[in-house]
C-alpha positions as CSV (number, residue, x, y, z in Angstrom):
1,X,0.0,0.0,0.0
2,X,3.2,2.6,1.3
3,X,4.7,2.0,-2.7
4,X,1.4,2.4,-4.2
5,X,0.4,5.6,-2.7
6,X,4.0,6.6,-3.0
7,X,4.3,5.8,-6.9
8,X,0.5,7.7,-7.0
9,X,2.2,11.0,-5.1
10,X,4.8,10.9,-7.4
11,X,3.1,10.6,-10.6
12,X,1.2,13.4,-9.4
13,X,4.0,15.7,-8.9
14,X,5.1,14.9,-12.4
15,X,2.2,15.6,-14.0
16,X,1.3,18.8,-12.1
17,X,5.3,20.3,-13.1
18,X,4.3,19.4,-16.5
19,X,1.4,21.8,-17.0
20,X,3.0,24.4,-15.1
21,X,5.2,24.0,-18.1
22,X,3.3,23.9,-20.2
23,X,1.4,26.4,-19.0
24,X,4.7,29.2,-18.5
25,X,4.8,28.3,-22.2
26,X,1.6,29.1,-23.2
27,X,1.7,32.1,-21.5
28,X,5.2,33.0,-23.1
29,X,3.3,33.0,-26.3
30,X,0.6,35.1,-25.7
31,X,3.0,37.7,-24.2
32,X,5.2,37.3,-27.5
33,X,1.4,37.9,-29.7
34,X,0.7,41.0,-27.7
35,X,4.1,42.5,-27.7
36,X,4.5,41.9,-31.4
37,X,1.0,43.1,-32.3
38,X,-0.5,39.4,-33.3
39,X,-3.6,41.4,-34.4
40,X,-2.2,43.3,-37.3
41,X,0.4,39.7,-38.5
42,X,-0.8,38.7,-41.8
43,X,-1.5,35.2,-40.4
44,X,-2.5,34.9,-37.0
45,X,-4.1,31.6,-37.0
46,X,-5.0,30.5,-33.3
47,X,-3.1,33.7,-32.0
48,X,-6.2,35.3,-31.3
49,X,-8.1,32.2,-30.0
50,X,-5.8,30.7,-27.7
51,X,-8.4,29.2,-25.5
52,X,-10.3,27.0,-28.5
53,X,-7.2,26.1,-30.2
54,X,-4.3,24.4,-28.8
55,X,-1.2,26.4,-28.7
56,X,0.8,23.6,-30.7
57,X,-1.6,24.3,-33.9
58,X,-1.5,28.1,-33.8
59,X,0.5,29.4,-37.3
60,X,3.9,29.5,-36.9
61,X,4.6,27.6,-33.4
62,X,6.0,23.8,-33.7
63,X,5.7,21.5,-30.6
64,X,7.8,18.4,-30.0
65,X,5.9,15.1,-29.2
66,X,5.9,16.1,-25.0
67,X,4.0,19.4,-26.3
68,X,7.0,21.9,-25.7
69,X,7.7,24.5,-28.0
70,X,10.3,23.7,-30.3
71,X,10.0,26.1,-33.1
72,X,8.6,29.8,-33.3
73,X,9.1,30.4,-37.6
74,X,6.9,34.1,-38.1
75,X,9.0,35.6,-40.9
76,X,7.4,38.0,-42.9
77,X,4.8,38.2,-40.7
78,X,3.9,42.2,-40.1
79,X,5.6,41.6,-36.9
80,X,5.5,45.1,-34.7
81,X,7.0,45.5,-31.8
82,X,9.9,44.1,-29.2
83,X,10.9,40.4,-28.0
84,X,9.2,39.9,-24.3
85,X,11.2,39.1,-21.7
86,X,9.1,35.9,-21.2
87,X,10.6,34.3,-24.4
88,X,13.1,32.9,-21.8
89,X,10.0,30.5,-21.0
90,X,10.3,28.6,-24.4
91,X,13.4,27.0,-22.9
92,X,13.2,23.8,-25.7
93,X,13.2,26.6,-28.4
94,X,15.4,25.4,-31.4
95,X,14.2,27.9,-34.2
96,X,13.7,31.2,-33.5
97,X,13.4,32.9,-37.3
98,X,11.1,36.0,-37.7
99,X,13.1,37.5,-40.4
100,X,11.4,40.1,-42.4
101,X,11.9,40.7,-46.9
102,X,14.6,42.7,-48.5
103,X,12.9,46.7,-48.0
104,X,13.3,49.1,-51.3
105,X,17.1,50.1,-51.1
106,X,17.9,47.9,-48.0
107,X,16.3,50.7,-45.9
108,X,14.0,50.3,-43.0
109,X,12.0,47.4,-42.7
110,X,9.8,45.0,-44.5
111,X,7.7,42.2,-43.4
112,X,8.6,42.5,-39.1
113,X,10.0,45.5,-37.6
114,X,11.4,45.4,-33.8
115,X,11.7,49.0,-33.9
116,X,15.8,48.8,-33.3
117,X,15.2,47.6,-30.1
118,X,18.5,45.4,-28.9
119,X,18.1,41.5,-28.7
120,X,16.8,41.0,-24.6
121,X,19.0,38.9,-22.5
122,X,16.0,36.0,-22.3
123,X,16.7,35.1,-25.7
124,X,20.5,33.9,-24.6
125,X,19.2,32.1,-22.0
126,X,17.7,29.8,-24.9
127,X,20.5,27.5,-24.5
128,X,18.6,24.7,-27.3
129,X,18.4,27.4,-29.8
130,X,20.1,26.1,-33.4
131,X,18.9,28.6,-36.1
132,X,18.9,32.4,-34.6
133,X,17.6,34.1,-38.0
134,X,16.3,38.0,-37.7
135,X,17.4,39.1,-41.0
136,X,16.0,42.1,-42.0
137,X,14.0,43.3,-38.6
138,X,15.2,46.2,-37.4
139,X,16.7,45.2,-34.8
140,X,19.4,47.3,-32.8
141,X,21.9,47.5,-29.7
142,X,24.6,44.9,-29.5
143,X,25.6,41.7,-30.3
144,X,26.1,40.4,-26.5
145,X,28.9,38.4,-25.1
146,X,26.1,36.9,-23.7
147,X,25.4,34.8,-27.5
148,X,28.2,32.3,-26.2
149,X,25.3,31.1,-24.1
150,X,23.8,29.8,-27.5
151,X,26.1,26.9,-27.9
152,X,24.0,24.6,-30.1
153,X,23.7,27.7,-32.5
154,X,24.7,26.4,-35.9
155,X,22.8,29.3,-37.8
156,X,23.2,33.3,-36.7
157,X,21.9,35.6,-38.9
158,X,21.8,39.8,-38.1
159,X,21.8,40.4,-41.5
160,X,20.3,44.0,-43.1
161,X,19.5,45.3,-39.7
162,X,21.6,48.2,-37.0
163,X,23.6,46.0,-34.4
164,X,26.2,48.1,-34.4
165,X,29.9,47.8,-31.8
166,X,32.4,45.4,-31.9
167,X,32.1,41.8,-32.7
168,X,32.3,39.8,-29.8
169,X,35.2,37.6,-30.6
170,X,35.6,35.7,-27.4
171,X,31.7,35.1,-27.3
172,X,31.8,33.9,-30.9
173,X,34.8,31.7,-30.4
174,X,32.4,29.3,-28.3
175,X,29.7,29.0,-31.2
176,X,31.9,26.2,-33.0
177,X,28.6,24.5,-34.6
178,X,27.8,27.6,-37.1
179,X,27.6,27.0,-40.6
180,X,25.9,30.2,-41.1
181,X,27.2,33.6,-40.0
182,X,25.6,36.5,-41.6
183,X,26.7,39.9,-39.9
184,X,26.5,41.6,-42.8
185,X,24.8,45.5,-43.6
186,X,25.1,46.4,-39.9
187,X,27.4,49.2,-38.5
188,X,29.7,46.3,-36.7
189,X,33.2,48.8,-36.0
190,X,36.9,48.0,-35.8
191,X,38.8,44.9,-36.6
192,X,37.3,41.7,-37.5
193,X,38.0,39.8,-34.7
194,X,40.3,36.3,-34.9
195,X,38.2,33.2,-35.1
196,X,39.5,30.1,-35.3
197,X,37.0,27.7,-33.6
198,X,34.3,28.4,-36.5
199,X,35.5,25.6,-38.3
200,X,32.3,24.7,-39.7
201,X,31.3,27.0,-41.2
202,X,29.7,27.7,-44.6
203,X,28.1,30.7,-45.2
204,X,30.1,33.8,-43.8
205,X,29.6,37.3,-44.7
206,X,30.7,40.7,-43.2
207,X,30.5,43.0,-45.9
208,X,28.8,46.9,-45.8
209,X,29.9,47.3,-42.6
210,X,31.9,49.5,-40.8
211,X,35.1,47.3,-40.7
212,X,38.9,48.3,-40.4
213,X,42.4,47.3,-40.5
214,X,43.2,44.2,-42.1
215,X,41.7,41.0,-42.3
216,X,42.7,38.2,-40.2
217,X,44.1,35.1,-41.8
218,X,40.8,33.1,-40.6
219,X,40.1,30.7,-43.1
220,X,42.4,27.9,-43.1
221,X,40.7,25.7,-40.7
222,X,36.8,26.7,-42.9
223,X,37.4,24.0,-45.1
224,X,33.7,23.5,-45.9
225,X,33.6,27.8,-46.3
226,X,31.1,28.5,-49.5
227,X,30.5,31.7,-49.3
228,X,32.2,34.6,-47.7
229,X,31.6,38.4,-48.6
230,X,33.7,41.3,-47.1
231,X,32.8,43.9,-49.8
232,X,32.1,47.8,-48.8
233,X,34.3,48.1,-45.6
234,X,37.4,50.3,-44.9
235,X,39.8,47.1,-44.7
236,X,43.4,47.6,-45.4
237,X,46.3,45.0,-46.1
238,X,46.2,41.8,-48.4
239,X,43.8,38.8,-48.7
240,X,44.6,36.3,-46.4
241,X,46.8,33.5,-47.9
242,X,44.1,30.9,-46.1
243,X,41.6,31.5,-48.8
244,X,43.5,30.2,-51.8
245,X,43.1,26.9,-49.6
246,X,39.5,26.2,-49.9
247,X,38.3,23.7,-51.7
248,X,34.5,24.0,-51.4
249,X,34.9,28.1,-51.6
250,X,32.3,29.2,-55.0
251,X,32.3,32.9,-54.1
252,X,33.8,35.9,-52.6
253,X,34.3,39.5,-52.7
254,X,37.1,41.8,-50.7
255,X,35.7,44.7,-53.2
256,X,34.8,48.0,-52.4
257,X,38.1,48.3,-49.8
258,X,41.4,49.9,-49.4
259,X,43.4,46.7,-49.8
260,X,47.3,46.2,-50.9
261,X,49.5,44.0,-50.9
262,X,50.0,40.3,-52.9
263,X,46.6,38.8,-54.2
264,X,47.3,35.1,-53.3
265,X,48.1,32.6,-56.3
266,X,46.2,30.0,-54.5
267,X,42.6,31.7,-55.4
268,X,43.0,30.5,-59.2
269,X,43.2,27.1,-58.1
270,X,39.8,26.8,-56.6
271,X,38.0,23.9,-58.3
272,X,34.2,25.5,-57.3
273,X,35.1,29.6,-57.9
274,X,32.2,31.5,-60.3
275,X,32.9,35.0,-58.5
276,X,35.9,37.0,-57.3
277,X,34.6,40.2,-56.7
278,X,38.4,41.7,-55.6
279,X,38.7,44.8,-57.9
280,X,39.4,48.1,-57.5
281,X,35.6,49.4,-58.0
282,X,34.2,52.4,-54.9
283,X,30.7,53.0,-56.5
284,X,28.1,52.0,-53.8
285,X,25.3,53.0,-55.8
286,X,25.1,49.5,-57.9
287,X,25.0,47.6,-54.1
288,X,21.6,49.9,-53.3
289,X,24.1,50.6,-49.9
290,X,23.4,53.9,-48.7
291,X,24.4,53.7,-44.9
292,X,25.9,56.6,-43.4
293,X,28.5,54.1,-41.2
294,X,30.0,52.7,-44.3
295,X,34.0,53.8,-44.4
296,X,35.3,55.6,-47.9
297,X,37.1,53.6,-49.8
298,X,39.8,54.2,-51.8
299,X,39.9,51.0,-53.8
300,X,42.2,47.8,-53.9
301,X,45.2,48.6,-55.1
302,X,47.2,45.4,-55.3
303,X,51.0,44.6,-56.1
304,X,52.3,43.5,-59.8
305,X,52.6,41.2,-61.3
306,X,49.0,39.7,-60.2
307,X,48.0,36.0,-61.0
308,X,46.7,34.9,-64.1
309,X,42.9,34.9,-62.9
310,X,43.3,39.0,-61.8
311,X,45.1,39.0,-65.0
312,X,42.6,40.7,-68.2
313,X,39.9,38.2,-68.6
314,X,40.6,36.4,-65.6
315,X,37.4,35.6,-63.0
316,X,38.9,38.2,-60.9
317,X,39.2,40.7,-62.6
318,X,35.6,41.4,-64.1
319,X,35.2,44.0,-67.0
320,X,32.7,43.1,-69.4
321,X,29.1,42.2,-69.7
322,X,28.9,44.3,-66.7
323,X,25.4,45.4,-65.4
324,X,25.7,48.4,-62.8
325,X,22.9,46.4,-60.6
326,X,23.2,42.9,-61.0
327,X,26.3,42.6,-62.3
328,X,29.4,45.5,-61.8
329,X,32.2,45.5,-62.4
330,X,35.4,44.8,-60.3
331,X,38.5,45.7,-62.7
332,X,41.7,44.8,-60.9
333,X,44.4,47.5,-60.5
334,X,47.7,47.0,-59.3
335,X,51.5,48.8,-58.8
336,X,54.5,48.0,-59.5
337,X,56.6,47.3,-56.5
């Protein structure tokens, strides 16, 4: 009878701490509807009946099979508003994306707008948190030390918005399951920091920043790197000899700079290249970037002799069948040394 009644006592504990889970989470949702305006989203399917339809069916929200939150996908959404505080209460939360649409000319916002508020600390308490995506939002303030937190991040992405400081280098150091790192269009200032533990990663851009000094010899342990774009900064100094090493690499641009120095010979013997964007072009205007943080450039101006793909019809050094939108050009210019 003592074992029955004690098994009985215990079940009950169990299942009362799961529905005051379940029930922080619930209530972590409807604070995230009202402070992001669920009236006005474009779908807001269950949002605005929460008690008649289960919180695991409303649009955008995915549960795992114990009913916990898992997922919170709103992009493009006519979010309004800041993150609540009581995000912190999704604590399974894997995929946080509410990214908004490119606006006309990159400026503003298009499809959610957080108003530049700054990321809250709740949402680096989301220690389960994989893909971080708030691309195009508006969002503002810093990126934290505090993002080391998000350990199991494999995909970051500020892109297009005004986080502005430095990066975080230590903090980023820890994040060694990213294959995605987009910092790019933000006023991020000074060096690019050294970061050797991203070994994973795939996608990296930086570019239309506010970056200076030279950029740190960071890629040879990326071998998997794709893409990587550093265009439209106030970098100085050559390309970093890692880059003629990668094998997956199929694009990059160091355009758009004040670069000097050797342009590696390594780069024309990339099996997946299509564009080297490396020239000497300044003209913003075909890039639509008009941010007032962006550093003048005075264009790359590289040593002679350069190798044979900078060299007049080489991949980079691209001067014909230009397009001053979709297609400029990047003419290589160098000095004799």
């Amino acid at each position: 009878i003592y074992k029955m009644a004690h098994f009985v006592v215990v079940v009950f504990v169990v299942v009362t701490l799961v529905q005051v889970v379940k029930s922080d989470e619930k209530n972590a949702l409807l604070d995230f509807g009202s402070a992001l305006n669920s009236k006005s989203w474009r779908n807001n399917t269950g949002w605005m009946n929460p008690e008649s339809i289960a919180y695991c069916d409303w649009y955008g929200v995915t549960c795992d099979q114990t009913g916990s939150v898992i997922g919170l996908e709103l992009s493009d959404n006519n979010l309004q508003g800041t993150l609540p505080d009581s995000i912190r209460n999704l604590t399974k939360l894997q995929t946080l994306s509410l990214s908004g649409s490119r606006p006309s000319n990159y400026q503003g916002c298009n499809g959610t707008d957080l108003g530049y508020s700054p990321l809250p600390d709740a949402v680096y308490t989301l220690s389960a948190l994989v893909v971080l995506d708030l691309e195009y939002t508006c969002l503002g303030g810093n990126l934290s030390n505090k993002v080391s937190q998000l350990t199991q991040l494999q995909e970051l992405v500020v892109h297009c918005n005004h986080v502005q400081g430095e990066i975080p280098a230590a903090a980023l150091n820890t994040l060694t399951n990213l294959t995605v790192l987009k910092l790019a269009r933000n006023p991020f200032t000074g060096p690019f920091p050294n970061v050797p533990n991203l070994t994973k990663l795939q996608k990296f851009s930086c570019n239309f920043c506010s970056l200076t000094g030279p950029v740190p010899d960071i890629f040879g342990n990326m071998h998997d790197l794709q893409h990587t774009f550093w265009d439209g900064n106030g970098l100085t100094g050559p390309i970093p000899e890692s880059l003629g090493k990668l094998k997956q690499i199929q694009a990059f641009s160091f355009n758009i700079n004040s670069m000097s120095g050797r342009i590696p010979e390594g780069i024309c013997s990339l099996p997946h290249l299509d564009d080297c964007r490396i020239g000497a072009d300044t003209n913003l205007s075909a890039y639509k970037a008009n941010y007032p943080w962006i550093q003048k450039s005075n264009g790359n101006l590289w040593d002679c002799p350069v190798p044979i793909c900078a060299s007049a019809g080489g991949i980079c050094n691209h001067t014909t069948d230009c397009h001053p939108v979709t297609n400029p050009c990047s003419p290589i210019r160098c000095k004799q040394v």
